[in-house]
One Martini backbone bead per residue (centre of mass of N, CA, C, O) as a GRO file, in nm:
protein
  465
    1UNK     BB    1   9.972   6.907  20.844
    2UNK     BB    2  10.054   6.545  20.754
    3UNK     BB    3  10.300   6.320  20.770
    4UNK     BB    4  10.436   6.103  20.540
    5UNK     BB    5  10.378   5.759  20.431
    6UNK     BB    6  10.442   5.403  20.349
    7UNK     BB    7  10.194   5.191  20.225
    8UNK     BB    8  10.280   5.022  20.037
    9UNK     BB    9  10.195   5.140  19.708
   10UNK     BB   10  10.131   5.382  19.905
   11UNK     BB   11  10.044   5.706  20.047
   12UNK     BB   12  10.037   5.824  20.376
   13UNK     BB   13   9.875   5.940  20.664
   14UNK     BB   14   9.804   5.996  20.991
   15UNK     BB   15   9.473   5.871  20.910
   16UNK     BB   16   9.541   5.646  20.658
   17UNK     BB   17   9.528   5.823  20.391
   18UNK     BB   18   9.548   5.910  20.074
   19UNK     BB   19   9.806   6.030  19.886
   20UNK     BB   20   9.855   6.261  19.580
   21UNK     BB   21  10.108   6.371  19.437
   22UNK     BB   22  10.010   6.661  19.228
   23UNK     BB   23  10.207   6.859  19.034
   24UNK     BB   24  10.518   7.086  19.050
   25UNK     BB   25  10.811   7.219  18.875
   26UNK     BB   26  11.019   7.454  18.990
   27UNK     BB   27  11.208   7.536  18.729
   28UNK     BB   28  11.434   7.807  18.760
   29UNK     BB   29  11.516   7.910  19.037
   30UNK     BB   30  11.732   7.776  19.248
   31UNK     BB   31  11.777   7.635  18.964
   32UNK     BB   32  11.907   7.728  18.695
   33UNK     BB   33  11.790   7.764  18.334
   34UNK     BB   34  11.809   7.852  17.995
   35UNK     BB   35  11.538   7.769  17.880
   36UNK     BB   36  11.353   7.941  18.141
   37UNK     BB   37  11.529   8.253  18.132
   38UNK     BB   38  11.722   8.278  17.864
   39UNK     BB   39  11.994   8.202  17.897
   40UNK     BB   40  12.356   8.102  17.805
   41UNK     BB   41  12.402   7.797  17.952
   42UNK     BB   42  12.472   7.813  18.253
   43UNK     BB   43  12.485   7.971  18.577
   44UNK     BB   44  12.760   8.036  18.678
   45UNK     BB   45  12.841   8.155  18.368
   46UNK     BB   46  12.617   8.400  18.410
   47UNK     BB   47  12.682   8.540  18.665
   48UNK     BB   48  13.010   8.585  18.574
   49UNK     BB   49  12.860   8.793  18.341
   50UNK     BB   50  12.720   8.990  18.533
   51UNK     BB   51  12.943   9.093  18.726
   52UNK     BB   52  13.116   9.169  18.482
   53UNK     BB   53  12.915   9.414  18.390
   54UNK     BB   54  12.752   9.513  18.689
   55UNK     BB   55  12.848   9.438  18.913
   56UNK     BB   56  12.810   9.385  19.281
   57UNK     BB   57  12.519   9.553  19.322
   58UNK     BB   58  12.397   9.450  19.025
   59UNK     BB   59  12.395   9.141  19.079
   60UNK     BB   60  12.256   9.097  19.354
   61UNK     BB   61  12.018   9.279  19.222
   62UNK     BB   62  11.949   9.054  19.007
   63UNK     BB   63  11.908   8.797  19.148
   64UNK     BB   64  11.732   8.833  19.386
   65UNK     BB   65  11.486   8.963  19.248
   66UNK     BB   66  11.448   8.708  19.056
   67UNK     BB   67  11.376   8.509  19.312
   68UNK     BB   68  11.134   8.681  19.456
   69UNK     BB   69  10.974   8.686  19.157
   70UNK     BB   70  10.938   8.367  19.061
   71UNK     BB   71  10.842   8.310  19.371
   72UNK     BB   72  10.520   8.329  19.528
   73UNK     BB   73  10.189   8.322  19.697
   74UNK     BB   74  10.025   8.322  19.416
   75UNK     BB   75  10.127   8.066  19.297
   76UNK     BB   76  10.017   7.884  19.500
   77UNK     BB   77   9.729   7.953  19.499
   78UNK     BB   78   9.675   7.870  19.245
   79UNK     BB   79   9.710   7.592  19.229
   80UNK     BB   80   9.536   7.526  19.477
   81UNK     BB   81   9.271   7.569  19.279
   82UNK     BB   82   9.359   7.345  19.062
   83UNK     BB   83   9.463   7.089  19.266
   84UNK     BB   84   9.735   7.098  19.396
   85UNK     BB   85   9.989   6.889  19.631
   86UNK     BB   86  10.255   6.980  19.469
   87UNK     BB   87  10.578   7.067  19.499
   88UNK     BB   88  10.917   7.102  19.324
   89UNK     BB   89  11.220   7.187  19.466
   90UNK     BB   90  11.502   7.281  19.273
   91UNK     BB   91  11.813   7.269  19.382
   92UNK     BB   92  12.165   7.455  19.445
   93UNK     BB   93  12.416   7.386  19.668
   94UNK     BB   94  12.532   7.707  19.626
   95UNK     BB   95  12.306   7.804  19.865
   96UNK     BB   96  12.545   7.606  20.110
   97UNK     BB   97  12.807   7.589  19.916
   98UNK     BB   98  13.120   7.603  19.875
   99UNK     BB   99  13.411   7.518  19.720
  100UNK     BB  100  13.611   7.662  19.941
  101UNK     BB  101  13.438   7.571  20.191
  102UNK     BB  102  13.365   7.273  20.261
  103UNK     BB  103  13.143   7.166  20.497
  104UNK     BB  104  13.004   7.484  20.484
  105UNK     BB  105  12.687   7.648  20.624
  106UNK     BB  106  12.453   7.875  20.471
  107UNK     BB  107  12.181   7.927  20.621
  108UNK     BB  108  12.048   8.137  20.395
  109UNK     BB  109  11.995   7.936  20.182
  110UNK     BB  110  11.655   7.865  20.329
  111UNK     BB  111  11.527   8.124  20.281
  112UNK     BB  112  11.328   8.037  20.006
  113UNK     BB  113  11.270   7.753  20.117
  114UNK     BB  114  11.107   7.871  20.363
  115UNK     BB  115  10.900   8.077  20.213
  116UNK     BB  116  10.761   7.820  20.058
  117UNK     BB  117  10.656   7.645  20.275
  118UNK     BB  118  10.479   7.868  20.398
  119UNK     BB  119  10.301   7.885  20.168
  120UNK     BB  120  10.211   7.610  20.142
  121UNK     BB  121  10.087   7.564  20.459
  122UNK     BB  122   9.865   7.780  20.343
  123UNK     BB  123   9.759   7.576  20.124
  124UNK     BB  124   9.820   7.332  20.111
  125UNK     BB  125  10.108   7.190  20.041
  126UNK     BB  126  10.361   7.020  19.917
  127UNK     BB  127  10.724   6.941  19.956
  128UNK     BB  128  10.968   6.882  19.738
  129UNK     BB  129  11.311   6.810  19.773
  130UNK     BB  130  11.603   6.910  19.512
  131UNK     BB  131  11.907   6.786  19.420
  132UNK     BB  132  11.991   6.946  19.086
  133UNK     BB  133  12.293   7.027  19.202
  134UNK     BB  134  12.603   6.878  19.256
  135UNK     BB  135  12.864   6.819  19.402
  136UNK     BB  136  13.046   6.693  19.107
  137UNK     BB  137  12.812   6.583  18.936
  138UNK     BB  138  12.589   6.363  18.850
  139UNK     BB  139  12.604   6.486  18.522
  140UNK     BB  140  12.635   6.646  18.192
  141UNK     BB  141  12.414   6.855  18.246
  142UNK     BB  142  12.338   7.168  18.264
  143UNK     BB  143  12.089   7.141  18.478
  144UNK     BB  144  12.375   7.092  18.715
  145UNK     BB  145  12.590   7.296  18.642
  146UNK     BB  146  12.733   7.193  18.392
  147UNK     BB  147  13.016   7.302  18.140
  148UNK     BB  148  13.177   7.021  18.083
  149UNK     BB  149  13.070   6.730  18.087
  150UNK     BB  150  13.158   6.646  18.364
  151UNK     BB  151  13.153   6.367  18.607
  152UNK     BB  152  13.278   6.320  18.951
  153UNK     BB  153  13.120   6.194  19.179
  154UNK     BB  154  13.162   5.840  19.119
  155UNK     BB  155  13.538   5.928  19.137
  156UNK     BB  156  13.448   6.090  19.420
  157UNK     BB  157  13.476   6.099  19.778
  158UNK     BB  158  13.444   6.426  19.823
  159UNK     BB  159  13.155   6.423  19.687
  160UNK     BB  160  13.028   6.290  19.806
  161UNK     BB  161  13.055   6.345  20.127
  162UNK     BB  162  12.882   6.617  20.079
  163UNK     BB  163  12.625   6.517  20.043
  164UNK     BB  164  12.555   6.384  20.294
  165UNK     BB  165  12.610   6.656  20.467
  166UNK     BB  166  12.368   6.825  20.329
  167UNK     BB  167  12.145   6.604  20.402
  168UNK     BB  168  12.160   6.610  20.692
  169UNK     BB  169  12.163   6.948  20.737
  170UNK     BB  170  11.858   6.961  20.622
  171UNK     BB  171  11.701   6.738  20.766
  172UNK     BB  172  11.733   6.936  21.042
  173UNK     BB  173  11.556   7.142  20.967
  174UNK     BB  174  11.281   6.977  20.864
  175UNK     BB  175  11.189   6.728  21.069
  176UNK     BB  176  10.905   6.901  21.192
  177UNK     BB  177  10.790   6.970  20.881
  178UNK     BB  178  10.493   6.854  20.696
  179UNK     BB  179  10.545   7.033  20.457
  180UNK     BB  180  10.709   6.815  20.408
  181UNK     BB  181  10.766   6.508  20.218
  182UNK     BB  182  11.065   6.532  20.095
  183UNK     BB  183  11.363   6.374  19.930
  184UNK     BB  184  11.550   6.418  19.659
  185UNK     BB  185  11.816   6.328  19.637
  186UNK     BB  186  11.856   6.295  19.292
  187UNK     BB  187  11.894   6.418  18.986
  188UNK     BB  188  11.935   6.232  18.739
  189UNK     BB  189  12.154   6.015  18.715
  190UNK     BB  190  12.503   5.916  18.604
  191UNK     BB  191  12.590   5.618  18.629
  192UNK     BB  192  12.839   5.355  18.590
  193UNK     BB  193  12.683   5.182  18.831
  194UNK     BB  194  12.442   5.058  19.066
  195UNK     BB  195  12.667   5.008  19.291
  196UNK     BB  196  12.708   5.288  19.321
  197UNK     BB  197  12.418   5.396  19.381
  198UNK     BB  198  12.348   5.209  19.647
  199UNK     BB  199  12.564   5.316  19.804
  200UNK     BB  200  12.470   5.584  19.826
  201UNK     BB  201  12.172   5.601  19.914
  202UNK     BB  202  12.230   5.425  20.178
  203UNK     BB  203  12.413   5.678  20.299
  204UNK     BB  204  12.206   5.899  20.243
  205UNK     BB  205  11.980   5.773  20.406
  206UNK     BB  206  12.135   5.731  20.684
  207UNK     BB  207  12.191   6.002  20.754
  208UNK     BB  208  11.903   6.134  20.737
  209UNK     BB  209  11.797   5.889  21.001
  210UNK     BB  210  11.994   6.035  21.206
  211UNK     BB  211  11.786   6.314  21.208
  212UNK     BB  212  11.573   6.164  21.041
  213UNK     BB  213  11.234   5.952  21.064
  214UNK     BB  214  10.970   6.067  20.865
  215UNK     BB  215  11.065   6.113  20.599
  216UNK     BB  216  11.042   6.102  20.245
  217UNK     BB  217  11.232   5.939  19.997
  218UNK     BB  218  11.364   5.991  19.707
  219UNK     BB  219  11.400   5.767  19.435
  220UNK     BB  220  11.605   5.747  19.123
  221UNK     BB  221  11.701   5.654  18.810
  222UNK     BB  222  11.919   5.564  18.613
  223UNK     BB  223  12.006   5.732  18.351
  224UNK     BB  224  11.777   5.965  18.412
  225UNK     BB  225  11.581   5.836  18.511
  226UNK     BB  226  11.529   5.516  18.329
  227UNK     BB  227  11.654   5.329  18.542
  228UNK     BB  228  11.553   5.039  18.802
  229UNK     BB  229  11.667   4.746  18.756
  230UNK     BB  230  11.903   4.786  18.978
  231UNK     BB  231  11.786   4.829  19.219
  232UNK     BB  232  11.740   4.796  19.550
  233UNK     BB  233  11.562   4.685  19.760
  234UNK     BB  234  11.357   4.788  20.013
  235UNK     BB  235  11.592   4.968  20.316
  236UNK     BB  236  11.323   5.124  20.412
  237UNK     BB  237  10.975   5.280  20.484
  238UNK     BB  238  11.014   5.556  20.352
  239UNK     BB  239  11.024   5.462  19.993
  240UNK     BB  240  11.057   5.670  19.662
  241UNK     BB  241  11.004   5.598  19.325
  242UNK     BB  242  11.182   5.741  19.016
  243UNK     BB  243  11.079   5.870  18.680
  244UNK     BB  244  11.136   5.979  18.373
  245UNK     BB  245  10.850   6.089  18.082
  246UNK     BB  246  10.994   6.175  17.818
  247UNK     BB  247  10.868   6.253  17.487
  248UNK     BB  248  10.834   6.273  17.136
  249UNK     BB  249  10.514   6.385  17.129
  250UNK     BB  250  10.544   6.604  17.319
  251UNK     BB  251  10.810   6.738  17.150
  252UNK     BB  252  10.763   6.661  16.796
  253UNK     BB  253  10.518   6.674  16.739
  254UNK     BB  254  10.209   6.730  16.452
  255UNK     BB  255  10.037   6.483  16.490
  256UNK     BB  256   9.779   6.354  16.726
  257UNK     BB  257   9.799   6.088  16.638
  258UNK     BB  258  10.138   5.981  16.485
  259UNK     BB  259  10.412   6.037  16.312
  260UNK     BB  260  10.725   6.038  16.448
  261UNK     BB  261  11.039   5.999  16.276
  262UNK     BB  262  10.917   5.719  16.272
  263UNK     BB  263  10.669   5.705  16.484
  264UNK     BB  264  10.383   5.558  16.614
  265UNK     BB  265  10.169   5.779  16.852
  266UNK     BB  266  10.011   5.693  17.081
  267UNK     BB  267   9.844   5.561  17.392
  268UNK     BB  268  10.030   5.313  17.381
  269UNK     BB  269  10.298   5.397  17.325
  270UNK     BB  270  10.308   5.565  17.617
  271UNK     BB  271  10.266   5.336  17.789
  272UNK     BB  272  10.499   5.151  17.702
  273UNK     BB  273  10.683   5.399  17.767
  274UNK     BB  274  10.640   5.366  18.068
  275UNK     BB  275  10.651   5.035  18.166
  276UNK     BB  276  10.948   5.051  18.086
  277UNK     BB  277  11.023   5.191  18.320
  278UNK     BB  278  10.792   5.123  18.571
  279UNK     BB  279  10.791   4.801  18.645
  280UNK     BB  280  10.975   4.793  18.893
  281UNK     BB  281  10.766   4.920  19.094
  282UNK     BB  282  10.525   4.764  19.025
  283UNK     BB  283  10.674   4.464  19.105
  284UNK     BB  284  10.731   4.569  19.413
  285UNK     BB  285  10.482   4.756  19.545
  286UNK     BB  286  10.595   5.057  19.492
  287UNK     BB  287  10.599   5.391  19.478
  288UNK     BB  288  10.504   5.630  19.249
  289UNK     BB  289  10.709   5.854  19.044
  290UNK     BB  290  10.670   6.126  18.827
  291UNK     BB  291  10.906   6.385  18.832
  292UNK     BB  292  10.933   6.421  18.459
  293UNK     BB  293  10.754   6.608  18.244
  294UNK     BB  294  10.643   6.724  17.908
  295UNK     BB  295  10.587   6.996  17.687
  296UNK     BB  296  10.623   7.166  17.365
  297UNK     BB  297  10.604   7.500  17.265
  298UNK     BB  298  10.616   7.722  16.962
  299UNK     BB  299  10.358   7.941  17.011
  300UNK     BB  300  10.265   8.020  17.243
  301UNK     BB  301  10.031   8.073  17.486
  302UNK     BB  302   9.819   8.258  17.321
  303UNK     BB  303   9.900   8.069  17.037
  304UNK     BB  304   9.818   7.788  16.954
  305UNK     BB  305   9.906   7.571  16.760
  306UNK     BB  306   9.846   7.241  16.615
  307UNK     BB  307  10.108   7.089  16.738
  308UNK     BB  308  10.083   7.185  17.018
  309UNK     BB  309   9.808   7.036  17.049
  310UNK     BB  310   9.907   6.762  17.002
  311UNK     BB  311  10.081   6.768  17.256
  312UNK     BB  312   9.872   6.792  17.449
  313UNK     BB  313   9.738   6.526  17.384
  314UNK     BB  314   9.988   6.369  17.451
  315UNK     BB  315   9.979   6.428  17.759
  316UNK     BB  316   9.702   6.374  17.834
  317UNK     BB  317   9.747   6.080  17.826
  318UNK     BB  318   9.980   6.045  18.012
  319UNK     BB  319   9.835   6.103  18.197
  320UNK     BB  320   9.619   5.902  18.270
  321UNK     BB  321   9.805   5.687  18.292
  322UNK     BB  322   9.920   5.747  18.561
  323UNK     BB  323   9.655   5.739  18.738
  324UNK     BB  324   9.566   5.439  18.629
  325UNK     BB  325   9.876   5.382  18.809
  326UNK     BB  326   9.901   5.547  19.082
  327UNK     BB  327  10.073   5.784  19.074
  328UNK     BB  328  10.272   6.020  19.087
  329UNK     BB  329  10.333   6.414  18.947
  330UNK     BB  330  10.563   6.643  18.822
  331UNK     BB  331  10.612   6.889  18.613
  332UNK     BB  332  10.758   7.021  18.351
  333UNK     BB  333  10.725   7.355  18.389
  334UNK     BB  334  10.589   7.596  18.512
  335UNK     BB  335  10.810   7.843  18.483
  336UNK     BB  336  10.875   8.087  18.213
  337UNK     BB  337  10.973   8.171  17.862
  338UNK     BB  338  10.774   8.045  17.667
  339UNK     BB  339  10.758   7.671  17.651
  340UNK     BB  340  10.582   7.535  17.861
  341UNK     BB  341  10.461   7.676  18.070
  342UNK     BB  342  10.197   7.788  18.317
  343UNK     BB  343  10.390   8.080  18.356
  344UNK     BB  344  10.429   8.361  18.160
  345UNK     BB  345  10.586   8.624  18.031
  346UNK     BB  346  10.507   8.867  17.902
  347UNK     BB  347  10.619   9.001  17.565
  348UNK     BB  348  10.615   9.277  17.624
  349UNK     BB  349  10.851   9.316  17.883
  350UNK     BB  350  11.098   9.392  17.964
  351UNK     BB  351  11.236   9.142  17.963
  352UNK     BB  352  11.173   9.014  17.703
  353UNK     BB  353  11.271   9.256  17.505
  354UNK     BB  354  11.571   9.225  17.605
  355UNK     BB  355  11.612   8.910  17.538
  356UNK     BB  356  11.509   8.853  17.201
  357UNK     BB  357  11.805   8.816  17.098
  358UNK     BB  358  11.885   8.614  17.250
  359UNK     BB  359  11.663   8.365  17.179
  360UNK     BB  360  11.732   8.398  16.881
  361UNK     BB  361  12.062   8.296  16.876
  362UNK     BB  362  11.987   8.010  17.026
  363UNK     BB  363  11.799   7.897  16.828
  364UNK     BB  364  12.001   7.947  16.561
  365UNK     BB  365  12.232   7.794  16.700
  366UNK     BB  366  12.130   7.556  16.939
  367UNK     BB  367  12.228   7.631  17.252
  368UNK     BB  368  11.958   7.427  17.351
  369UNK     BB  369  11.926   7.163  17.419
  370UNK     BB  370  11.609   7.113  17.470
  371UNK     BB  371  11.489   7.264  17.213
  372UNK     BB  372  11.702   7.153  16.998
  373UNK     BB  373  11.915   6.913  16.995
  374UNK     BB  374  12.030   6.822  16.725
  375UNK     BB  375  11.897   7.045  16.511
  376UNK     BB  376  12.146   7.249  16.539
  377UNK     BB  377  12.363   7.471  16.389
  378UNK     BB  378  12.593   7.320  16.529
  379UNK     BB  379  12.512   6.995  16.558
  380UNK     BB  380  12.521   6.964  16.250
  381UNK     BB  381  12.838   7.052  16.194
  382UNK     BB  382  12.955   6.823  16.422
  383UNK     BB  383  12.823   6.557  16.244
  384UNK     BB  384  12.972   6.645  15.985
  385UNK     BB  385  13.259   6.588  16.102
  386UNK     BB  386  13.228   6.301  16.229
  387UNK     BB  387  13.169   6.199  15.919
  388UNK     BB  388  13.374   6.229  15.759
  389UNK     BB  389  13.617   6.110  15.957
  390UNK     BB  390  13.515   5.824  15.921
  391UNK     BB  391  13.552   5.809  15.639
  392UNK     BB  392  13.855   5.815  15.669
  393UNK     BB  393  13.887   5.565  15.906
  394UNK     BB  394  13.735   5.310  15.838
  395UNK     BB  395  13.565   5.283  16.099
  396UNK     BB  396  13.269   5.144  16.248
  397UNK     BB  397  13.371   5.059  16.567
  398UNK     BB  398  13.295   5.365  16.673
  399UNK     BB  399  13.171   5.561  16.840
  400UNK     BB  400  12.982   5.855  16.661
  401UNK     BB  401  12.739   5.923  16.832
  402UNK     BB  402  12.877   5.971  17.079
  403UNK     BB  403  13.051   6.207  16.960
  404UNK     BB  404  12.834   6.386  16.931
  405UNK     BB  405  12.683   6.424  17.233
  406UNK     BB  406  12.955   6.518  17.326
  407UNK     BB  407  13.002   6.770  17.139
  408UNK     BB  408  12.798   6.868  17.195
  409UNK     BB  409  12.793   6.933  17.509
  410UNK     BB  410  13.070   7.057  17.542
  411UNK     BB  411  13.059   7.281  17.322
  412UNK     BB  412  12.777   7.412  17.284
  413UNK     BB  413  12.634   7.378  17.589
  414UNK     BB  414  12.880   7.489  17.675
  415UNK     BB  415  13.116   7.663  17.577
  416UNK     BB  416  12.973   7.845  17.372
  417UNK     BB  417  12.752   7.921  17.520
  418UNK     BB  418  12.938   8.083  17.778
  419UNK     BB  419  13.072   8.256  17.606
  420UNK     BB  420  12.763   8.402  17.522
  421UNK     BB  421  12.688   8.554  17.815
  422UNK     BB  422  12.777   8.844  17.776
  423UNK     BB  423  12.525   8.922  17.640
  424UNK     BB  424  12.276   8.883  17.832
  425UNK     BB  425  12.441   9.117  18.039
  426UNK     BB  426  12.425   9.344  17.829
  427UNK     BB  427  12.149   9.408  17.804
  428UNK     BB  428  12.128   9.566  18.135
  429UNK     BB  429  12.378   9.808  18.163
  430UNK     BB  430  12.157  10.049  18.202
  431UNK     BB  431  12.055   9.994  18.480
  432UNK     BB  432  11.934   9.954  18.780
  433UNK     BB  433  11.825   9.837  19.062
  434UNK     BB  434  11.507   9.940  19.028
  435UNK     BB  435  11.484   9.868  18.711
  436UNK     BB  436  11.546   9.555  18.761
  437UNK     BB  437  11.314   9.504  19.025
  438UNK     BB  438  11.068   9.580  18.795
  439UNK     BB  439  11.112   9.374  18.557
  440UNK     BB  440  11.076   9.096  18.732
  441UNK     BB  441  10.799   9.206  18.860
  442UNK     BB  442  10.671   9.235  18.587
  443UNK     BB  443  10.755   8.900  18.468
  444UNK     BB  444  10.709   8.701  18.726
  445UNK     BB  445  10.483   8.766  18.879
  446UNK     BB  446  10.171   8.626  18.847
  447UNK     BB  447   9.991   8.874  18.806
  448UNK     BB  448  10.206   8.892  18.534
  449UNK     BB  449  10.084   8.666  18.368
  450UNK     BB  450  10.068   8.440  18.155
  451UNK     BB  451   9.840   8.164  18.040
  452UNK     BB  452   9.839   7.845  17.985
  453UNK     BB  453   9.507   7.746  17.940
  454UNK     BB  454   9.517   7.489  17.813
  455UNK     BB  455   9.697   7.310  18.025
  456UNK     BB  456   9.574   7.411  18.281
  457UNK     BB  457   9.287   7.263  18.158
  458UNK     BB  458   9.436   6.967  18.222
  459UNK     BB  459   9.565   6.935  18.481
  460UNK     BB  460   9.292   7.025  18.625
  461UNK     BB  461   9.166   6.742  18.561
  462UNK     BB  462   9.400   6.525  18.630
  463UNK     BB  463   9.420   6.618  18.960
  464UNK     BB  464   9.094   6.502  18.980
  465UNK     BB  465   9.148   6.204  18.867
   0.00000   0.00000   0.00000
């Protein structure tokens, strides 16, 4: 493989030949997520739930052998036959730094990180390094692994400078590897202003081409990567721009062309939603990526409702626009736990079957921000307190939407969801080692996966086009 570089608003290879980034992100592997794996809350507060059920044999065993499990050498295969030219591969700064030891790195960290390189430079596939969960946390979302719904990092020098250390660290380590394609600084970022994000920005690529000169490093924009007209023009010679372009109708259409919410949703909407993002880039004529986006499915993979199909056609329409403007782009997410994934845990799987009241539970109750939203039965119960309270202070001057969200977040998808996470670990708590080991590889391994042939071959034909 040979290392990728910017020229003009294209990647280039040492050939000079165009290359586009196009294929998926592993989320929920080395950085977990609660609607990927299956339990409520954080990564974090689900480990120490999970430790305190299984004691710390089985504790080992179990993340362990679930990390082992769910991206193997198959999962690579499979995507280079579909087409696919990169993952996304984001990670949890706890795989290589102690909050009580900080800027103390465990080599160890590496090691799954290194064992995906491998197998992607054995079929051609490129790795971006994705910083999903930082050290003070970039954003308020479960995602960065974060249960307070506060972010620290912006308004505190000791989690900044973690960052530029660890990010020098592992730079270091990739230097000479060309089947890393680059560097994602931060995901998602939610920075209280600009100013903040570019003095950032140049700080952690500065430290990153004191030790590495080569590779591309991904800068995403402000506000969960939704807003980029604030960002410092191109300050290095190898940097690309990303946003993020989830969309309404690709997860809550039932019918596409047509109105969701009141909101006529077609492919000009789509596009228009595009531009809205990426505009800055375009006119900049710097590369461009789109880092996630996808669709949510009602139906699991094997029998798509008409929703389901709804959304999948307004997907459909995102890649061809993103194609269209000469974009890169890796979906959100390959595999899960039958949301959205490219590869899910059959329905019989033993991990399945113990978790399927877990599942229930967070439906009903609205657990898991991502799948549920406002509509959740504890964030509508929510809502409903904080308009009562406003009728009562007959004050309208109040952001009354922005408590409800605070709330949400804090209380609901943070604190409840948390508190919640004991019951995850105790469906477990009869196993071996030997049978939770069997488990994962039984439900993650890919030779063990249902597909989602529908998403499969639009992906596939998007990869190609």
């Amino acid at each position: 493989m040979q290392f990728l570089q910017v020229s003009g608003k294209y990647i280039v290879n040492e050939r000079r030949e165009k290359v586009f980034l196009r294929g998926v992100c592993f989320g929920g592997w080395l950085n977990m997520e609660n609607f990927i794996i299956g339990y409520p809350g954080t990564e974090s507060n689900v480990r120490r739930a999970v430790r305190d059920v299984l004691g710390e044999e089985r504790y080992q065993a179990f993340f362990e052998s679930l990390l082992e499990s769910f991206i193997t050498e198959g999962d690579f295969k499979f995507l280079k036959e579909k087409g696919a030219t990169v993952v996304r591969v984001p990670f949890n700064y706890r795989h290589f730094e102690d909050d009580m030891n900080p800027g103390v790195y465990d080599k160890k960290g590496f090691r799954f990180l290194d064992r995906a390189i491998e197998f992607a430079k054995k079929h051609g596939i490129y790795v971006i390094l994705d910083l999903h969960a930082a050290p003070g946390w970039q954003n308020q979302g479960w995602h960065s692994d974060n249960p307070h719904a506060i972010s620290l990092m912006w308004t505190q020098r000791h989690y900044q400078e973690r960052v530029t250390g660890l990010w020098r660290y592992i730079a270091d380590h990739y230097k000479n590897e060309p089947a890393v394609a680059g560097y994602n600084l931060l995901n998602e970022p939610n920075a209280p202003n600009f100013d903040i994000l570019n003095r950032l920005y140049r700080e952690w690529v500065g430290a990153i081409r004191e030790v590495d000169k080569r590779h591309l490093i991904f800068l995403e924009g402000n506000t969960y990567s939704q807003k980029l007209d604030g960002l410092d023009d191109p300050f290095d010679d190898n940097l690309v721009y990303s946003c993020h372009n989830y969309s309404l109708p690709t997860h809550r259409a039932t019918v596409y062309p047509g109105t969701v919410f009141g909101i006529y949703a077609d492919a000009k909407h789509l596009e228009e939603a595009f531009l809205q993002r990426a505009q800055w880039m375009l006119d900049k004529g710097v590369p461009g990526w789109v880092g996630e986006f996808g669709a949510l499915y009602d139906n699991g993979a094997a029998n798509p409702s008409p929703s389901d199909l709804a959304r999948l056609k307004a997907l459909e329409d995102q890649l061809q626009i993103f194609n269209k403007y000469d974009q890169h782009w890796t979906i959100w997410t390959y595999k899960d736990v039958d949301v959205q994934g490219l590869a899910v845990p059959k329905a019989d799987s033993e991990y399945m079957c113990r978790i399927r009241p877990i599942l229930e539970m967070k439906k009903n109750l609205g657990l898991d921000g991502w799948t549920t939203g406002s509509t959740g039965t504890l964030t509508t119960k929510i809502s409903q307190v904080v308009d009562l309270m406003m009728v009562m202070l007959k004050d309208s001057s109040l952001d009354a939407m922005g408590l409800k969200r605070s709330l949400g977040q804090e209380a609901v998808y943070g604190t409840i969801a948390s508190f919640l996470a004991p019951l995850y670990a105790l469906r477990f708590r009869d196993m071996s080692v030997d049978e939770i080991r069997q488990m994962h590889e039984e439900a993650f391994f890919f030779e063990n996966c249902q597909q989602r042939d529908y998403l499969v071959d639009a992906l596939e034909k998007a990869f190609k086009g």
